[in-house]
C-alpha positions as CSV (number, residue, x, y, z in Angstrom):
1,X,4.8,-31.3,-1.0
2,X,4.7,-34.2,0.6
3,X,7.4,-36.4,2.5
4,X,10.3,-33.8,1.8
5,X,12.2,-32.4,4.8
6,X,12.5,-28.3,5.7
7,X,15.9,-28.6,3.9
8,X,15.0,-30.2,1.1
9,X,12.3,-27.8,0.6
10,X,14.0,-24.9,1.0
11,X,16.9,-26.4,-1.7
12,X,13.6,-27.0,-4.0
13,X,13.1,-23.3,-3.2
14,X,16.3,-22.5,-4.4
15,X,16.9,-25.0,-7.5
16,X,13.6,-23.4,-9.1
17,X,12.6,-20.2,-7.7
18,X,12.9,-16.8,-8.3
19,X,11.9,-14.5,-5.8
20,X,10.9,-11.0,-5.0
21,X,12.8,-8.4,-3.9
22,X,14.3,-10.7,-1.9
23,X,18.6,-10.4,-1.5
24,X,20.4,-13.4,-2.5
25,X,22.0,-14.1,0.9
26,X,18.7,-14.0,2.4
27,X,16.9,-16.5,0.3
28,X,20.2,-19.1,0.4
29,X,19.9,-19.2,4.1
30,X,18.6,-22.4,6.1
31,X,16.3,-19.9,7.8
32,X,14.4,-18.9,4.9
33,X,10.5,-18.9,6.6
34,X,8.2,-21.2,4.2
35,X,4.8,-20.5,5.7
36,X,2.6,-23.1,5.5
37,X,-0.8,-22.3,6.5
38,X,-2.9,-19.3,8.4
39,X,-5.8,-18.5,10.9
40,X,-7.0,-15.4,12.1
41,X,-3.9,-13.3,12.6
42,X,-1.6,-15.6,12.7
43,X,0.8,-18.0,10.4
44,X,2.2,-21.0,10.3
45,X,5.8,-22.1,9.2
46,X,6.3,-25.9,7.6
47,X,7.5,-26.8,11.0
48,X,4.3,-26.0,12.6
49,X,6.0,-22.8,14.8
50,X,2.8,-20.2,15.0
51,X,3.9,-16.3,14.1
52,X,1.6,-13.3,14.4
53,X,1.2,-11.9,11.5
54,X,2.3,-8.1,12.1
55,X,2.5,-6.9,7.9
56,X,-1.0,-8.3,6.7
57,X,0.8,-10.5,4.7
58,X,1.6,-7.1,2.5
59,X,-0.6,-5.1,4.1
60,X,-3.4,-7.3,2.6
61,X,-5.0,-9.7,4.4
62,X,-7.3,-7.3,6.4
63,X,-9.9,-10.1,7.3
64,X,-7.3,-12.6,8.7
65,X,-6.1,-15.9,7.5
66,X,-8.0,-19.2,6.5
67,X,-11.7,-17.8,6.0
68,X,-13.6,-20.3,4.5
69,X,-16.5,-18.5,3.6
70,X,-13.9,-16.7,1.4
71,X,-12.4,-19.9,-0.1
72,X,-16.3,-21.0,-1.0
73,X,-17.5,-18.3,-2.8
74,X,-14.7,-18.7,-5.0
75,X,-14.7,-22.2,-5.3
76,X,-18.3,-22.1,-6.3
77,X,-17.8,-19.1,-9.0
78,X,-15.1,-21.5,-10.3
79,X,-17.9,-24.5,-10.8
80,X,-19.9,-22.1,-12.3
81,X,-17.9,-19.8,-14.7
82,X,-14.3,-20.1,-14.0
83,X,-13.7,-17.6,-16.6
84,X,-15.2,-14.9,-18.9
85,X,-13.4,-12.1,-20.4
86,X,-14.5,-8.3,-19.7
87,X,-14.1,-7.4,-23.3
88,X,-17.9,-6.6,-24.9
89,X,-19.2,-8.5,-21.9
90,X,-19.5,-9.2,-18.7
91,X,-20.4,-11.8,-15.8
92,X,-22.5,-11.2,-12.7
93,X,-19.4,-12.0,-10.6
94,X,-17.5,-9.0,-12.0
95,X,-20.6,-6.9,-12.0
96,X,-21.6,-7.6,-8.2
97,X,-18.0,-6.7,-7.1
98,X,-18.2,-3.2,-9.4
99,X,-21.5,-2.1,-7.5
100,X,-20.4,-3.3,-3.9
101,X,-17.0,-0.8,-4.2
102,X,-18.6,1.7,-5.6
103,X,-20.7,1.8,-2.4
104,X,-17.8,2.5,-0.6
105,X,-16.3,4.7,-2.5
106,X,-16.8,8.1,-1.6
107,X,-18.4,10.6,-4.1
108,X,-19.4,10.0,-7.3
109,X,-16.3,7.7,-7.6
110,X,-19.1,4.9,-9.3
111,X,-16.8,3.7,-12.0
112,X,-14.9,0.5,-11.3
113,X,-11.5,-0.3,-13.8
114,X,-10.3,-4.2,-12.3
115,X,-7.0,-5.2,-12.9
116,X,-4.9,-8.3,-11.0
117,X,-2.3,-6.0,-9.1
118,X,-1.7,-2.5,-7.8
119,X,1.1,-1.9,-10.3
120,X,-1.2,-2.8,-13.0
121,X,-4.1,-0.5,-11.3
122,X,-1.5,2.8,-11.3
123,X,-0.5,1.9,-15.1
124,X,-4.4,1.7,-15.9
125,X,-4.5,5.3,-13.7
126,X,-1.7,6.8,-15.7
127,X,-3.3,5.4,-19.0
128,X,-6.3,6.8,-18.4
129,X,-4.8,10.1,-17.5
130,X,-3.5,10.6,-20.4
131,X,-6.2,9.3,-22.9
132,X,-8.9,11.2,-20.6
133,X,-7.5,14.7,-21.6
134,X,-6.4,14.1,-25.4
135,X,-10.4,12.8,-25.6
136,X,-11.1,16.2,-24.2
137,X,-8.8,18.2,-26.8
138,X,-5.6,18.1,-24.6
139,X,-3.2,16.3,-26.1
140,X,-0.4,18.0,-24.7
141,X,-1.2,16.9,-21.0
142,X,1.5,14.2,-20.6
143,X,3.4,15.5,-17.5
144,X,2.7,13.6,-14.2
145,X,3.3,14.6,-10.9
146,X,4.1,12.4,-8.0
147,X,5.9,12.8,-4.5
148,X,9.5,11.9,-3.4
149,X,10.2,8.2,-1.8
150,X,6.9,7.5,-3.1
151,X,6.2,3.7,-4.2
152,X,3.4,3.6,-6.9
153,X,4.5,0.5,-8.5
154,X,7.4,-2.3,-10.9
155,X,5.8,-1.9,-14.1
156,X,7.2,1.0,-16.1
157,X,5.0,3.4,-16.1
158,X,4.5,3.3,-11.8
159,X,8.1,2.2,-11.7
160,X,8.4,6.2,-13.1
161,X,6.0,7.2,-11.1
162,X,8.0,6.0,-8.1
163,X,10.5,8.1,-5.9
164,X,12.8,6.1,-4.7
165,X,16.0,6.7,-7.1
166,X,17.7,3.2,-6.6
167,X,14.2,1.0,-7.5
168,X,14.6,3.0,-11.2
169,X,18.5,2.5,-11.4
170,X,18.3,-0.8,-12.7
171,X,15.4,0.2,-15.5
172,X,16.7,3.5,-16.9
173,X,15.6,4.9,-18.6
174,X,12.0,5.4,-17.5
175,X,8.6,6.9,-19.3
176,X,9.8,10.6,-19.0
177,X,7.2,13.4,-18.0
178,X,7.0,12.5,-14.7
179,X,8.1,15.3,-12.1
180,X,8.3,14.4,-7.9
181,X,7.6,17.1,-5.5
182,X,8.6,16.5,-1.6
183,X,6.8,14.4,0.6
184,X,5.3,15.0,4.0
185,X,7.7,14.2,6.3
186,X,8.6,16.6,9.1
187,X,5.9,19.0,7.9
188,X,4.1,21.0,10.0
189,X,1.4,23.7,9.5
190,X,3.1,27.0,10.4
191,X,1.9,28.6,13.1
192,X,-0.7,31.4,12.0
193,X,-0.6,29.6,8.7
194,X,-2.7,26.8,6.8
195,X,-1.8,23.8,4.5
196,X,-1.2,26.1,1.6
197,X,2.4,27.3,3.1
198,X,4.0,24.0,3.6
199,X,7.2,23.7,1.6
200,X,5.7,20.3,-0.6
201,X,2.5,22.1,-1.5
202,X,4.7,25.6,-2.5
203,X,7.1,23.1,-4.6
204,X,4.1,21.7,-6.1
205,X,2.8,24.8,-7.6
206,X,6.3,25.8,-8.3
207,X,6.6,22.8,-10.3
208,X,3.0,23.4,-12.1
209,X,4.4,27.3,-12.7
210,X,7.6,25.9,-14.8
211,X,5.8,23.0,-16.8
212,X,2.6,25.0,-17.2
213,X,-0.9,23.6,-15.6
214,X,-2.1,23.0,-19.0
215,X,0.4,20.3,-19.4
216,X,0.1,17.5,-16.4
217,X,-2.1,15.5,-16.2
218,X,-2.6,14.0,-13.1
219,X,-1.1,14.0,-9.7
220,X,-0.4,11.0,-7.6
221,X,0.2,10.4,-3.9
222,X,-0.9,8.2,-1.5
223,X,-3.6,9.2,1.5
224,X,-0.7,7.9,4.1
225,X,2.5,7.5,2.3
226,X,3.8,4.0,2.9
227,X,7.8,4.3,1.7
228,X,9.5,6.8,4.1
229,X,7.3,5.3,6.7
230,X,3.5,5.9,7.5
231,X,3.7,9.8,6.3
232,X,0.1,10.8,7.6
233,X,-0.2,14.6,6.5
234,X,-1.0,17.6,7.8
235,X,-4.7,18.9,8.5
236,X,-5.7,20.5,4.9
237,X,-3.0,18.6,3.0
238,X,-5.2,17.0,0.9
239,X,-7.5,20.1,0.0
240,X,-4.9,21.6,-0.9
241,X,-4.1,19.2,-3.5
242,X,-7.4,19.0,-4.5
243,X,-7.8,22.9,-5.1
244,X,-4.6,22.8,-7.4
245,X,-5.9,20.1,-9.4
246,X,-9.3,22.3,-9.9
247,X,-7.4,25.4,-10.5
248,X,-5.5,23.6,-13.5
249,X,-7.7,21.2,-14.8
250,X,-5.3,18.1,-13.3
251,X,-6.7,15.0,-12.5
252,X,-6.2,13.8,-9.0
253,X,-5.2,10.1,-8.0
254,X,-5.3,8.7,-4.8
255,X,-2.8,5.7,-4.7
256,X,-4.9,3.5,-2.2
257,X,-3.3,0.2,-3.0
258,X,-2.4,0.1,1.0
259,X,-4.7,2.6,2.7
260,X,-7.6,1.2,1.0
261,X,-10.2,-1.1,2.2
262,X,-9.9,0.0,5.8
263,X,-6.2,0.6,6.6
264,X,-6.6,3.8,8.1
265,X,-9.9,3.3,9.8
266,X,-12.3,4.4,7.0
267,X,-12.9,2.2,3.6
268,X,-10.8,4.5,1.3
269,X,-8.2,6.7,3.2
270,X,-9.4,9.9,1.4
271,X,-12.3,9.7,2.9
272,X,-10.7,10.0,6.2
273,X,-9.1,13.5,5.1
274,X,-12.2,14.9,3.5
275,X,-11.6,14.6,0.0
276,X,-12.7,12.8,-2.8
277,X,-10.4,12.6,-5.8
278,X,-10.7,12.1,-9.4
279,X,-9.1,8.3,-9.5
280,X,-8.7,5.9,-6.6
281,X,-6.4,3.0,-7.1
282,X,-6.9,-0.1,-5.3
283,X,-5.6,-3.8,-5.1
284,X,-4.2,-5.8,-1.8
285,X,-7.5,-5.7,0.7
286,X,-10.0,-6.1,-2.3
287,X,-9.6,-10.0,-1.6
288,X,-7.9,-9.6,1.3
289,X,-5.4,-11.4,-0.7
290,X,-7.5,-14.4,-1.4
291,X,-7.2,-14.0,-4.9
292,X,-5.3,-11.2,-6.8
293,X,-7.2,-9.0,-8.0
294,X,-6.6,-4.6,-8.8
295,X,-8.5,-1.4,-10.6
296,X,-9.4,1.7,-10.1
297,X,-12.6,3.6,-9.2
298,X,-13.4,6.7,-11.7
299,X,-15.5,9.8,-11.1
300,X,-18.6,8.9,-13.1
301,X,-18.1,12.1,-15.2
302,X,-15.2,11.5,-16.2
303,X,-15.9,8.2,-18.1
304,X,-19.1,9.6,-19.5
305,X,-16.8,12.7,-21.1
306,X,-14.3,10.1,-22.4
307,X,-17.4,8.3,-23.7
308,X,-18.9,10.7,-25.1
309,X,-15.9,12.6,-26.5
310,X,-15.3,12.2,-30.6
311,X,-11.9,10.1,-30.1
312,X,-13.5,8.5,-27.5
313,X,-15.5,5.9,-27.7
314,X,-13.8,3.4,-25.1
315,X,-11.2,3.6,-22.4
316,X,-8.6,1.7,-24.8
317,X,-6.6,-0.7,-22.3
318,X,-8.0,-3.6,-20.9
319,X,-6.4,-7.5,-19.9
320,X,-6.8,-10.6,-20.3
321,X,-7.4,-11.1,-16.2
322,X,-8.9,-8.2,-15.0
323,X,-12.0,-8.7,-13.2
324,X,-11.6,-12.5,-13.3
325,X,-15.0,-14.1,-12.5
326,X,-13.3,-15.9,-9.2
327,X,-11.2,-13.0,-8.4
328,X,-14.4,-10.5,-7.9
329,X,-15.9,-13.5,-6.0
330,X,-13.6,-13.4,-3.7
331,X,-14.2,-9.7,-3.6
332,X,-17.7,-10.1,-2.9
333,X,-17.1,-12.4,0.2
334,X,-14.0,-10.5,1.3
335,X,-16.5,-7.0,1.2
336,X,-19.3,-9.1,2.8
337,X,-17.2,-10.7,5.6
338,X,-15.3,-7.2,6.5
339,X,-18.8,-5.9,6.9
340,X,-20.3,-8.9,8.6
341,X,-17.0,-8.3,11.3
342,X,-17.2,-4.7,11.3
343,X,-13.6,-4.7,10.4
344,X,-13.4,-1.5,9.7
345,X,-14.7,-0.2,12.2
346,X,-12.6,-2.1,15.3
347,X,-9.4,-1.0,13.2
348,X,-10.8,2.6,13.7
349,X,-12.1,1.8,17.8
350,X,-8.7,0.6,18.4
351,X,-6.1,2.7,17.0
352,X,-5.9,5.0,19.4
353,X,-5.4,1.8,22.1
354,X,-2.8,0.6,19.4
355,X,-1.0,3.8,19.4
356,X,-0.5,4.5,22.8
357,X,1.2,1.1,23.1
358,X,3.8,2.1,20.6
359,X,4.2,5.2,22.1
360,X,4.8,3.4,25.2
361,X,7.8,1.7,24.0
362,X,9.3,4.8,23.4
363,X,11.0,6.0,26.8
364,X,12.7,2.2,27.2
365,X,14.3,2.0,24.2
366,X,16.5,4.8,23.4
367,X,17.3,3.8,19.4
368,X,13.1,4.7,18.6
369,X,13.2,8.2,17.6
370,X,9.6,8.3,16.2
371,X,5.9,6.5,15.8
372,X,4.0,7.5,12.9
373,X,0.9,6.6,11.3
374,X,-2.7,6.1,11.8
375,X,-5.6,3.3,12.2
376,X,-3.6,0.3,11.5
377,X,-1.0,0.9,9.8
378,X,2.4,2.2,11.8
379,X,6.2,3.2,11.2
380,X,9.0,2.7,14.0
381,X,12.4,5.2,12.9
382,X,15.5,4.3,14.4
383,X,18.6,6.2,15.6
384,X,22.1,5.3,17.3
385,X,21.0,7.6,19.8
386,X,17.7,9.7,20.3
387,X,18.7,12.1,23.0
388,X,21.8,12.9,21.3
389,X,20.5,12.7,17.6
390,X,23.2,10.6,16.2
391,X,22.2,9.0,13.6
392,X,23.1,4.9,12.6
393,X,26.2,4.8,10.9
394,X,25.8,2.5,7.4
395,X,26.7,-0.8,8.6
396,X,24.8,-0.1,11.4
397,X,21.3,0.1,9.4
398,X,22.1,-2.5,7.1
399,X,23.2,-4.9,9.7
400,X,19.9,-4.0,11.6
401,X,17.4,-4.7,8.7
402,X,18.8,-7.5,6.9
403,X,20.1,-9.9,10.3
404,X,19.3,-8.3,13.8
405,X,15.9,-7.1,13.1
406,X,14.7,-10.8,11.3
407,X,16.6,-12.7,14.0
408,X,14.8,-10.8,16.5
409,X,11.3,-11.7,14.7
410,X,12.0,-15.1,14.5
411,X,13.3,-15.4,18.4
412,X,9.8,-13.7,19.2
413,X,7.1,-14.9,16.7
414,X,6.5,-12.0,14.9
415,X,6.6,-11.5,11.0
416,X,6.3,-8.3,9.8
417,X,9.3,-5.9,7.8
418,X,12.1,-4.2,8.1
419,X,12.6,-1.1,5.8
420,X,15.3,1.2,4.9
421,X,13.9,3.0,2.2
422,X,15.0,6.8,3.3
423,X,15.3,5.9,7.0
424,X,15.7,2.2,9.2
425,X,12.2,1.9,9.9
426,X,9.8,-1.2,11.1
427,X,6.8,-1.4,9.6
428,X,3.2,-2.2,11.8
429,X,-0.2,-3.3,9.4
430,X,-1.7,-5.9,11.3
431,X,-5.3,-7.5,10.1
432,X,-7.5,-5.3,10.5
433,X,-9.3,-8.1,12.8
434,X,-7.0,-7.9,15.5
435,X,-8.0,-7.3,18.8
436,X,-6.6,-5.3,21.9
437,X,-5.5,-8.5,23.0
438,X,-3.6,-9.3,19.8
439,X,-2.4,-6.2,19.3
440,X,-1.3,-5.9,22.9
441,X,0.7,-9.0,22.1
442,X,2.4,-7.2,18.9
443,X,3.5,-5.0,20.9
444,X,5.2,-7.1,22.9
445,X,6.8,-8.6,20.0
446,X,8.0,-5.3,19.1
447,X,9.5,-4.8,22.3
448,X,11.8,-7.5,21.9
449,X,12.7,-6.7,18.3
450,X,13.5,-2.9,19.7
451,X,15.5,-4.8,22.6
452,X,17.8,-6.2,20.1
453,X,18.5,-2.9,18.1
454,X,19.0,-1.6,21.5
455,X,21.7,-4.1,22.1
456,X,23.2,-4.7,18.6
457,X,24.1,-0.5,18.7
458,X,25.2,-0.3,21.7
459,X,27.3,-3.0,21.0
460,X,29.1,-1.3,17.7
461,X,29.0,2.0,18.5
């Protein structure tokens, strides 16, 4: 758009455009960001004003803005073969990107599914699921087990998967069989005790007791839960869940739409627990956002079985994008690049520097009750008061995430999100690129963002 001012723009925005869960108020204001361009770890607004990037975009752009090697590979792929459908064939594009994640997926996890989105990689996961055991003579494992607050997804078979009640409200009713089990937070291993007493794993199995482990299907959750903010688990969590999966013949899923592709300081979060489950779902990082693109990675075994099987034959689900020839180029160059930079690897050298600067901000601002999370990817909680424990009031939070918190981003430079899904959080996922220098300055910008929540309780309370 050419020769059009910021407001007309923004009432162009508004005469056409839906958007995403965005609230109405906040999309009709004259301070609705329209960001123009990017480089490195940083945006730009349609008035030129420069804003570190503190969210990854949504928590994808691991390998920063404006790479042009990125933007060539897929411009090239597009002179050569803009498209070709996976269905009875394929394209060296698509087959390149398959081998390159299967690299760095742990185990035997050598079976790549593409899709264009993370929802659409869960609803593949779920599919499979279920067409995976009926191939094996189990036709009566339906039942699906994911966690509370969990997000897996908007299309309706995630959007059942997910735990947060007021996302479903809308939809209802959902794809029924699905069961939740509690979530991490505020668990502990007891003292004396291992992973196999925490309250979430005991409610699992008391959930498997009443269904019957010869009826689910799969379990889903996350390697670091992203809704209820950065939930990283206990030591043994996640052999624990493998171990009931194994003990009842459920297949596990590892929701890695965020913590994939180096989030957490490893390529695929369950690696950095010690586990490798049955299905991995992916999406975001792939690209780095250059191009959407989804899937899954399958235990090789698996596929073979459902192969193999007499009403197998194929994994029946497929679309008309997935594995898109420029997509899975831009794969390629996005795998090749984070390797090139050692991406993953500074996101792992640095957290620790990253952490201890959050942790810093603690004693100065006395609404921060918590810092959680791991390699790059952080959670600040908020109270009216930490010594005391008293909690925000309603207005309180709402005022804080939908006007105090984004004023204070915008005063600073920062863009990142403000989140109230089970608590009044701030959410940290910067590019996995960014330097102690960069992330010293997010930390700065969070400093005056926590100033203002300071200030904004203090002044209601």
């Amino acid at each position: 758009m050419t020769h059009q001012t910021p407001e007309e723009i923004r009432a162009l925005a508004r005469r056409n455009l839906v958007p995403h869960f965005t609230r109405a108020e906040a999309w009709r204001s004259p301070e609705l960001p329209v960001i123009d361009h990017g480089e490195g770890c940083y945006v730009y607004d349609d008035s030129g004003r420069r804003y570190l990037d503190g969210l990854s975009g949504l928590f994808c752009v691991n390998i920063g803005h404006g790479r042009t090697d990125i933007v060539a590979a897929a411009m090239k792929q597009m002179e050569k073969l803009a498209y070709w459908p996976n269905w009875g064939a394929a394209h060296p594009s698509v087959i390149e990107a398959a081998a390159k994640i299967a690299e760095l997926t742990p185990g035997d996890l050598d079976r790549i599914f593409f899709t264009n989105s993370g929802s659409e990689a869960v609803e593949s996961a779920l599919k499979f699921a279920r067409q995976y055991h009926r191939s094996q003579g189990q036709p009566e494992r339906t039942v699906i087990i994911a966690r509370d607050f969990a997000y897996h997804g908007v299309t309706m078979g995630a959007l059942a998967l997910t735990g947060i009640p007021w996302y479903k409200e809308p939809f209802e009713p959902v794809m029924p069989d699905v069961r939740h089990f509690p979530n991490t937070f505020g668990e502990v291993v007891p003292a004396g005790g291992s992973a196999a007493d925490l309250p979430s794993i005991t409610k699992l199995r008391s959930i498997i007791d009443e269904v019957g482990g010869d009826k689910v299907a799969a379990i889903f959750a996350e390697p670091v839960q992203n809704s209820r903010g950065a939930l990283v688990p206990p030591d043994g969590y996640w052999q624990e869940l493998r171990k009931i999966c194994d003990d009842n013949g459920i297949l596990l899923v590892a929701d890695e739409v965020i913590c994939g592709f180096g989030r957490l300081g490893e390529w695929f979060g369950t690696g950095r627990f010690g586990v490798v489950p049955d299905v991995i779902t992916f999406a975001k990082a792939a690209t780095s956002g250059y191009a959407p693109l989804g899937g899954m990675a399958i235990r090789t075994p698996l596929v073979e079985r459902l192969w193999d099987s007499p009403d197998g034959g194929s994994f029946f689900h497929g679309s008309t994008w997935g594995g898109h020839p420029v997509a899975t180029a831009a794969a390629i160059a996005n795998i090749d690049a984070m390797i090139e930079m050692n991406a993953v690897g500074n996101a792992r050298s640095l957290e620790d520097h990253f952490r201890s600067g959050l942790d810093g901000l603690i004693a100065s601002h006395p609404t921060l009750s918590e810092v959680r999370g791991t390699g790059y990817f952080y959670a600040l909680e908020f109270v009216a008061d930490r010594e005391s424990g008293t909690a925000l009031t309603t207005t309180q939070a709402q005022q804080l995430v939908r006007t105090v918190m984004p004023a204070a981003m915008r005063e600073s430079g920062l863009l990142t999100r403000p989140d109230d899904r089970g608590a009044t959080m701030l959410i940290l996922s910067p590019p996995l690129i960014a330097d102690a220098a960069v992330l010293d300055e997010l930390i700065g910008h969070v400093d005056h963002v926590l100033a203002a929540v300071d200030a904004h309780v203090a002044g209601t309370a």
